[in-house]
C-alpha angles and dihedrals in degrees: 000000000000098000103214091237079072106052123109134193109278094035120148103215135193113167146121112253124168112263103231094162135036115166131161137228160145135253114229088265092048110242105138119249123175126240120225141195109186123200139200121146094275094066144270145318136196112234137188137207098198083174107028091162084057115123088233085070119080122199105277128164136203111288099028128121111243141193103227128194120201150111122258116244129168115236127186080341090306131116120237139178112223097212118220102161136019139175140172115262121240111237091244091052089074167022128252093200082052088067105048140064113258134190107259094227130077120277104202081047102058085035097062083044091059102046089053090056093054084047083074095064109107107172093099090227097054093051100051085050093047088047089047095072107010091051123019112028095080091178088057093041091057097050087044097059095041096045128102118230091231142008077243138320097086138348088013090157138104089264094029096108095052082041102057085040096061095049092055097053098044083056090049087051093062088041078057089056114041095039119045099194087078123099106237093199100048098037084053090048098055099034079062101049101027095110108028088118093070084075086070099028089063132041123231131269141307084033098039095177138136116287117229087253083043090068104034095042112018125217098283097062094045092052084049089058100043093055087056094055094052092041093059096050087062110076122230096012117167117260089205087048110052080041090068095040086051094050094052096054085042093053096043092113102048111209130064089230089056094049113267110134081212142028125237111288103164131051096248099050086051088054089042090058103036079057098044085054099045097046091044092046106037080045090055089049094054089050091048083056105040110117092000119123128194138032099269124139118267099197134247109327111195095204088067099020089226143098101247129198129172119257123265096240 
């Protein structure tokens, strides 16, 4: 197939690409034309049905995979497929991994790297929590190694949960080290659970959109909830304990504007968010930067409030 990253302007194409957008609408004159998004794992395109009552255009809906005939062209800067012909796909023409964006590194790697991490874990509670969900819940296991970290912003591939995890373990693991009045087991423990509502936050790939509860609740008080059930599945597990643990996961974003209910009170919720920010900004940055050269400006960004450019070396 023709991934979309590839396409120039004056490209024939005839592919099957997922559907994320449909949206219709009328020229200035108004005669009805269709808006597109087209999807692969590369990336997007804008797409337009001029004619979308022409013969050459089968029923589709929003969300299927198509088999789309046009010609490239550049408009405003900006890459389009002109759509002639269309047609629904039939299940055995693709793949689905072929259609969404996916962590570059390997899953049941970082995985095995995460579990190992919660393997250190030596306060019993903690490790039967850590072994509800990690281990034993396969169902669990299956949507938290597929799942993106975000709808955008940063990690927003298939991977890019377990992804983000790791990475913040593996920076909670050098806070461990350089600065003794941490709790190694609990700071492990949240860092590792800190996002798991997110798997019911967002919905799976290809869609990849807020949940119902996603909206209503968020991902922090999912996650909340989540922990409590386990918790009350463990006999004997410490209320201050699973206090501390909830706080951490509640705190994570640190401050009430970005979502948190409450603000870091205890050393290990502070690190946990100092290492959720680094690893999902420093993240964004490295996707604002992907495939760009130079060292030109890239205008005002209001995630950082700055104008941001890459270095010269």
């Amino acid at each position: 197939m023709k991934y979309i990253k590839t396409l120039h302007e004056g490209d024939t194409v005839r592919d099957i690409y997922l559907c994320k957008v449909k949206r219709s609408a009328e020229t200035r004159n108004g005669k009805p034309y269709d808006n597109l998004i087209l999807q692969d794992k590369t990336g997007t395109l804008d797409g337009k049905v001029w004619d979308p009552n022409s013969n050459g255009i089968a029923d589709y809906e929003e969300m299927d995979f198509i088999e789309v005939f046009g010609e490239v062209i550049s408009y405003n800067g900006a890459l389009q497929l002109n759509i002639r012909q269309i047609r629904k796909a039939y299940d055995d023409e693709y793949a689905a991994e072929d259609y969404m964006p996916t962590s570059e590194k390997n899953v049941d790697e970082m995985y095995k790297e995460l579990i190992g991490y919660a393997g250190q874990v030596t306060n019993v509670y903690l490790r039967k929590l850590l072994e509800y969900y990690f281990v034993k819940d396969q169902e669990f296991i299956k949507s938290f190694k597929s799942h993106s970290a975000a709808k955008s912003v940063h990690h927003g591939f298939a991977g890019g949960l377990l992804e983000h995890t790791l990475s913040i373990v593996k920076l909670c693991e050098y806070y461990v080290s350089a600065y003794p009045i941490l709790n190694k087991d609990l700071l492990y423990t949240a860092a590792i659970f800190h996002d798991i509502g997110k798997t019911k936050e967002l919905s799976s790939f290809p869609e990849n959109d807020y949940t119902d509860d996603g909206q209503l609740l968020g991902h922090i008080i999912i996650g909340v909830e989540m922990i409590h059930d386990a918790i009350r599945t463990i006999d004997g597990f410490p209320e201050k304990l699973a206090s501390e643990l909830k706080h951490c996961i509640i705190a994570h974003h640190g401050e009430l504007e970005y979502g948190s209910p409450k603000k870091p009170a205890l050393a290990e919720a502070l690190a946990l968010n100092f290492a959720d920010n680094t690893d999902a900004k420093l993240q964004t940055l490295t996707e604002i930067f992907k495939d760009k050269e130079g060292t030109e400006w890239l205008g005002y960004n209001r995630l950082f409030e700055s104008n941001l450019r890459k270095t010269s070396i």
